[in-house]
C-alpha atoms as an extended CHARMM CRD file, in Angstrom:
* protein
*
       131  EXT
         1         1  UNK       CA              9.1700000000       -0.1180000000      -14.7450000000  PROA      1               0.0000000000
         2         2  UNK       CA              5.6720000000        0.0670000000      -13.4170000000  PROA      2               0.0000000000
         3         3  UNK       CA              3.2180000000       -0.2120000000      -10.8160000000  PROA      3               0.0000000000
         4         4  UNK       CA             -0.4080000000        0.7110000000      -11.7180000000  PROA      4               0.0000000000
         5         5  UNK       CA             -2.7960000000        1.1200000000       -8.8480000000  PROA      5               0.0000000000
         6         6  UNK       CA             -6.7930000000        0.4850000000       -8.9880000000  PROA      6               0.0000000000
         7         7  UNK       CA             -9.4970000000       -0.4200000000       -7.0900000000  PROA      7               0.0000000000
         8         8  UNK       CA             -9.7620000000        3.3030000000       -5.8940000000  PROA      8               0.0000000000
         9         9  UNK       CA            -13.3390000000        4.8440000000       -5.7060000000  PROA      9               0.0000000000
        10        10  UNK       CA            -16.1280000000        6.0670000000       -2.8170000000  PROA      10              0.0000000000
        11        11  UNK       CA            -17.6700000000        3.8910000000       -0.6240000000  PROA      11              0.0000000000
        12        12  UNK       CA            -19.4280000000        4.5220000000        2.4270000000  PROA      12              0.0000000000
        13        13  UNK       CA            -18.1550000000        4.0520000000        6.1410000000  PROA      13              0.0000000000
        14        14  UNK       CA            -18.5030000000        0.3770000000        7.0310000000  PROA      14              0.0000000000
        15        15  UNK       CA            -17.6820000000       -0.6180000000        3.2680000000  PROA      15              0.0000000000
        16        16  UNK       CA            -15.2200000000       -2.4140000000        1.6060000000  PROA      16              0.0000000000
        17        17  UNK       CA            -12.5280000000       -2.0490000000       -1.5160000000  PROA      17              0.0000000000
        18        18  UNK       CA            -10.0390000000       -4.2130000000       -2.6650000000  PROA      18              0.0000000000
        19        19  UNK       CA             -6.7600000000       -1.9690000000       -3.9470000000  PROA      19              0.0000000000
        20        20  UNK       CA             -4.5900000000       -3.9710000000       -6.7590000000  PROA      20              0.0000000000
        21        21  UNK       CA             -1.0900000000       -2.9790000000       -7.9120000000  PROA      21              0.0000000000
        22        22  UNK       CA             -0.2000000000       -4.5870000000      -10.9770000000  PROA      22              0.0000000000
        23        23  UNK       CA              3.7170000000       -4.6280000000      -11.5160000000  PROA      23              0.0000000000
        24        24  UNK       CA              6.2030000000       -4.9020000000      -14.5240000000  PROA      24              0.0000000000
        25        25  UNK       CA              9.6260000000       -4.2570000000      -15.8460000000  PROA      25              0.0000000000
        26        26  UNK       CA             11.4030000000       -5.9110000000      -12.6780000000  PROA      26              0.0000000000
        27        27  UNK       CA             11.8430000000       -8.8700000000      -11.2140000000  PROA      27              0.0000000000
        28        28  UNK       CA              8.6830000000       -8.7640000000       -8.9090000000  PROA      28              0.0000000000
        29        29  UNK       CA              9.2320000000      -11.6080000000       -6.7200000000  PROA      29              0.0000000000
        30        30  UNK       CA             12.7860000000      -10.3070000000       -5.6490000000  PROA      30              0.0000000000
        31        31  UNK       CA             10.7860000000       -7.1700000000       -4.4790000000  PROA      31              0.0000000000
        32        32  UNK       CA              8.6870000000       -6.4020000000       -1.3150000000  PROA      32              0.0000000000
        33        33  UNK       CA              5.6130000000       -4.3310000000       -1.9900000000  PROA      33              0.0000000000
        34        34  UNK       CA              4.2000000000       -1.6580000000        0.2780000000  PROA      34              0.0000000000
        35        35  UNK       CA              0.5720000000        0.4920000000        0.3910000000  PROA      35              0.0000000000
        36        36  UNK       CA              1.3550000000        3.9060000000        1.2230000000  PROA      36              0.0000000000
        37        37  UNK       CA             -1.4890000000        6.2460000000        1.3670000000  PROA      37              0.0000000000
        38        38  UNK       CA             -1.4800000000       10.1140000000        1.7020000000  PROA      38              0.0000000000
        39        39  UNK       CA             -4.3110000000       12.2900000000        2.5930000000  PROA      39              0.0000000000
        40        40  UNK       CA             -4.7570000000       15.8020000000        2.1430000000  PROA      40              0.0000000000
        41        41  UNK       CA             -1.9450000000       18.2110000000        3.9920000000  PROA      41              0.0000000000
        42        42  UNK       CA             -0.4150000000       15.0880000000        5.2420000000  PROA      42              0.0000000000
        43        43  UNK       CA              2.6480000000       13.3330000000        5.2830000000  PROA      43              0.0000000000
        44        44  UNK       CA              3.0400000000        9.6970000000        3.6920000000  PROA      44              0.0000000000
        45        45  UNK       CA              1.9210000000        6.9510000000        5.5400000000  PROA      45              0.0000000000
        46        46  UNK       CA              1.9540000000        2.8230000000        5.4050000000  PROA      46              0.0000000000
        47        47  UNK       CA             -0.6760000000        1.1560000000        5.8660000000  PROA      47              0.0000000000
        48        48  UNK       CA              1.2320000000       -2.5670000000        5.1360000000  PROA      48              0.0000000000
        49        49  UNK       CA              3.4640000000       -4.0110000000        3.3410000000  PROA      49              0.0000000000
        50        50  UNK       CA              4.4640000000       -7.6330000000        2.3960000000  PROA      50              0.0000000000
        51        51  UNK       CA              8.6280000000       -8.8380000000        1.9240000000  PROA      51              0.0000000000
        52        52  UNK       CA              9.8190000000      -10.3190000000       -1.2040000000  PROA      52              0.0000000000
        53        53  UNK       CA              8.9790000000      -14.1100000000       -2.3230000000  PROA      53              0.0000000000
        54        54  UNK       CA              6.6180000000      -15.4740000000        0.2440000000  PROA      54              0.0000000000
        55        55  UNK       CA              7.1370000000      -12.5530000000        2.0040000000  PROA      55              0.0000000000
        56        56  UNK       CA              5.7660000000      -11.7070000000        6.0800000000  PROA      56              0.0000000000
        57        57  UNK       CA              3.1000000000       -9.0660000000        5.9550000000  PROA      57              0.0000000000
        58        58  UNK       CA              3.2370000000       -6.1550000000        8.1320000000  PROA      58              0.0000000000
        59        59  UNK       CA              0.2670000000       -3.6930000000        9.1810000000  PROA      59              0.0000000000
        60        60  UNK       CA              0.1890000000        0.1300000000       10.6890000000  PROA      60              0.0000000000
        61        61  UNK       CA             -0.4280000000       -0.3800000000       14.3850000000  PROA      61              0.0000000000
        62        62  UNK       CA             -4.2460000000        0.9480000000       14.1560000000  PROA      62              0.0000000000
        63        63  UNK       CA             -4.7290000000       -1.1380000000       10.7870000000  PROA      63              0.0000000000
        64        64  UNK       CA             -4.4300000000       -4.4170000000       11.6160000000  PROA      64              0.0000000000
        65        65  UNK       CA             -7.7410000000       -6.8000000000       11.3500000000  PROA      65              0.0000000000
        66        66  UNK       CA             -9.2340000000       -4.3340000000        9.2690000000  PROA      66              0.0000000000
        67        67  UNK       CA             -6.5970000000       -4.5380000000        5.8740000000  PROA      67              0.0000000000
        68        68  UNK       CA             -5.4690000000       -7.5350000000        4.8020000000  PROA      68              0.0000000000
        69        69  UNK       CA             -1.8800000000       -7.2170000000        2.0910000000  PROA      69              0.0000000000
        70        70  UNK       CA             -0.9550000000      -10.2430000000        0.2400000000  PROA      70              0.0000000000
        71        71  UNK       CA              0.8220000000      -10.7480000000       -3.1350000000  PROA      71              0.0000000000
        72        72  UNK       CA              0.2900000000      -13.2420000000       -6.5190000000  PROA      72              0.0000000000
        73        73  UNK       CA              3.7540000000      -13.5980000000       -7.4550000000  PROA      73              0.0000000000
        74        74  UNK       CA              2.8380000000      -15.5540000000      -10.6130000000  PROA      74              0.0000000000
        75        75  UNK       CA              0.4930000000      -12.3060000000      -11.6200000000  PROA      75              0.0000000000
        76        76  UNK       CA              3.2450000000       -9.7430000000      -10.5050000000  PROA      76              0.0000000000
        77        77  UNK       CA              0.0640000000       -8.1050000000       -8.3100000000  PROA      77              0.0000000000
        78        78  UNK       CA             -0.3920000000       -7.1490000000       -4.3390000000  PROA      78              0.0000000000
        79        79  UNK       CA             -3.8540000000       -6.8020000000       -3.3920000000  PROA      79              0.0000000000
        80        80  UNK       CA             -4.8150000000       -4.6930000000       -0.3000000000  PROA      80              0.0000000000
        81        81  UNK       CA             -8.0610000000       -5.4900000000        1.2830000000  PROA      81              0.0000000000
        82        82  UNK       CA            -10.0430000000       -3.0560000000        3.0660000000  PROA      82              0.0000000000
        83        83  UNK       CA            -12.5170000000       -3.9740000000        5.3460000000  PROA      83              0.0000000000
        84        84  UNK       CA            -14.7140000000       -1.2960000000        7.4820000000  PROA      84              0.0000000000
        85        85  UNK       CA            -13.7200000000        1.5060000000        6.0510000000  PROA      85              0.0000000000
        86        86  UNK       CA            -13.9110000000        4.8500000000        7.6780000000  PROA      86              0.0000000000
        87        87  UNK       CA            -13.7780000000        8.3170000000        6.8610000000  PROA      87              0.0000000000
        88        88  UNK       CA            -10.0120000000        9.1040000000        7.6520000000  PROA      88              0.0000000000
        89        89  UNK       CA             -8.7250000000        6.2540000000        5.4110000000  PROA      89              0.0000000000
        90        90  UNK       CA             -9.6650000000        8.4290000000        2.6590000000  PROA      90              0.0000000000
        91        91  UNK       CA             -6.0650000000        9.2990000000        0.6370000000  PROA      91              0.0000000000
        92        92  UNK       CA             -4.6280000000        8.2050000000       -2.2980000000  PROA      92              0.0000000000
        93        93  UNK       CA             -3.0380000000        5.0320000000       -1.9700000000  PROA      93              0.0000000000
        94        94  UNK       CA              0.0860000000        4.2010000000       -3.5550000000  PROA      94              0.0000000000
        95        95  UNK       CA              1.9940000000        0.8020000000       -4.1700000000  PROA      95              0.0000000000
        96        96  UNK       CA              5.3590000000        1.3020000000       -4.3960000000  PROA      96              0.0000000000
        97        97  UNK       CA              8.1850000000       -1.6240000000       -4.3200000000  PROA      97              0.0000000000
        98        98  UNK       CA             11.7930000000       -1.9100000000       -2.9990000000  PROA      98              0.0000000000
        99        99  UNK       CA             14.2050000000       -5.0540000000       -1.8670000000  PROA      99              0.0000000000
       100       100  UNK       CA             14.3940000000       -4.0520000000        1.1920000000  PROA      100             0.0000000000
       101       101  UNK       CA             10.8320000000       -4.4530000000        3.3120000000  PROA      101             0.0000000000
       102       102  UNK       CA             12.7290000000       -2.2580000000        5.5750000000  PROA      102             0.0000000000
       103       103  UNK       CA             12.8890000000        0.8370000000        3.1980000000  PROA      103             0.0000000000
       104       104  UNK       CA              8.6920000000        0.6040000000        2.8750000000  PROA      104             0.0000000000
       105       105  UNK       CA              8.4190000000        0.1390000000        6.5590000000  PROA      105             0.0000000000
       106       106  UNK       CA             10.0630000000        3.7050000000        7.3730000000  PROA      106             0.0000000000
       107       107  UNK       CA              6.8890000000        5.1170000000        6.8870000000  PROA      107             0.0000000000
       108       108  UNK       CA              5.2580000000        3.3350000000        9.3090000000  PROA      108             0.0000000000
       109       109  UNK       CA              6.6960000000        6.3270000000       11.4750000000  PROA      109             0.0000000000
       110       110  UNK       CA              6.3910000000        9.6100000000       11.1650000000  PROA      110             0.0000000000
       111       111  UNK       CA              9.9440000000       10.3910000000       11.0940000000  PROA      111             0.0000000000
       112       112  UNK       CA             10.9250000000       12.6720000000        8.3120000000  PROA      112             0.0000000000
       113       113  UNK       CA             13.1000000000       12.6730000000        5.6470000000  PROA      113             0.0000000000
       114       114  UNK       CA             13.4710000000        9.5890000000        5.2410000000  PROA      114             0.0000000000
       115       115  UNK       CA             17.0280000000        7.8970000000        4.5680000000  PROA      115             0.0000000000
       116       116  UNK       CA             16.3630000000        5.7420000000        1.6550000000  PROA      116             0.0000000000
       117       117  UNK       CA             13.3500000000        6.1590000000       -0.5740000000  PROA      117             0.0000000000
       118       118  UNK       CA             11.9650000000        3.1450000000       -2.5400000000  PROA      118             0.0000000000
       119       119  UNK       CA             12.9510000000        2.4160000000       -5.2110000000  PROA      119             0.0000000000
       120       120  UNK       CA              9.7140000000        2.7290000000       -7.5450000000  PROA      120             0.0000000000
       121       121  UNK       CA              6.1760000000        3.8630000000       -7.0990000000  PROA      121             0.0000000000
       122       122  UNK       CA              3.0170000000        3.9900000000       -8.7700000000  PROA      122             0.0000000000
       123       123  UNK       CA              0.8620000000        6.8950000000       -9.6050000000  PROA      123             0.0000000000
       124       124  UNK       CA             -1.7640000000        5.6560000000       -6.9410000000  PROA      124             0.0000000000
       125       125  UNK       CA             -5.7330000000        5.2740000000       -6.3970000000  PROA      125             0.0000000000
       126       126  UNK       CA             -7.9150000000        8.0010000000       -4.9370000000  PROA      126             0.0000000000
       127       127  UNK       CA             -9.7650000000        5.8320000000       -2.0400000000  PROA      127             0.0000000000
       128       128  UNK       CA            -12.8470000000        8.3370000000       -0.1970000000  PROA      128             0.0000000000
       129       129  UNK       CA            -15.0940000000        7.0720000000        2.1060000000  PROA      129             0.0000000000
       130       130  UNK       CA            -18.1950000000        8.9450000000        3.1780000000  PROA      130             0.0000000000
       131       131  UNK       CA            -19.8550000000        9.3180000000        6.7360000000  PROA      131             0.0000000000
């Protein structure tokens, strides 16, 4: 099983980056795909996920209109893009993938531990966005 994150890199505030995570060794469609992105001395955090199939997308409150998730089932791939960024998205971003949209949406709060972790995850994409 994998998920490979890329897309990462610097951009200035105001800029834009598209985040892929490219997906194999499961049945991707029967999956739903989350972004999860953790800066430094914090806690994990979604910024969206999408359900399995055709699957509803769902944003972090203070996200929304700004990233945009969707999925390619037929290229096993979720794209997240990111519109005007700003300085404190800068993490790593992570892609990581369970049946349950539920399990990815836990960290949408700030609740900790969590009861059920996801099943896989990638290794993630450093995203850094100057002033």
């Amino acid at each position: 099983v994998q998920l490979q994150a890329s897309g990462g890199g610097l951009v200035q505030a105001g800029g834009s980056l598209r985040l892929s995570c490219q997906a194999s060794g499961f049945t991707f469609v029967d999956y739903a795909i989350g972004w999860i992105r953790q800066a430094p001395g914090m806690e994990r955090e979604a910024v969206a996920c999408i359900g399995s199939g055709n699957g509803k997308a769902y944003y972090a409150a203070d996200l929304q209109g700004r990233f945009t998730i969707s999925r390619d089932n037929a290229k096993n791939t979720v794209y997240l893009e990111m519109n005007d960024l700003k300085p404190e998205d800068t993490a790593v971003y992570y892609c990581a993938a369970d049946r349950s949209v539920n399990v990815l949406a836990q960290y949408f709060t700030a609740s900790y531990p969590k009861p059920s972790l996801p099943d896989y995850w990638g290794q993630g994409t450093q995203v850094t966005v100057s002033s």
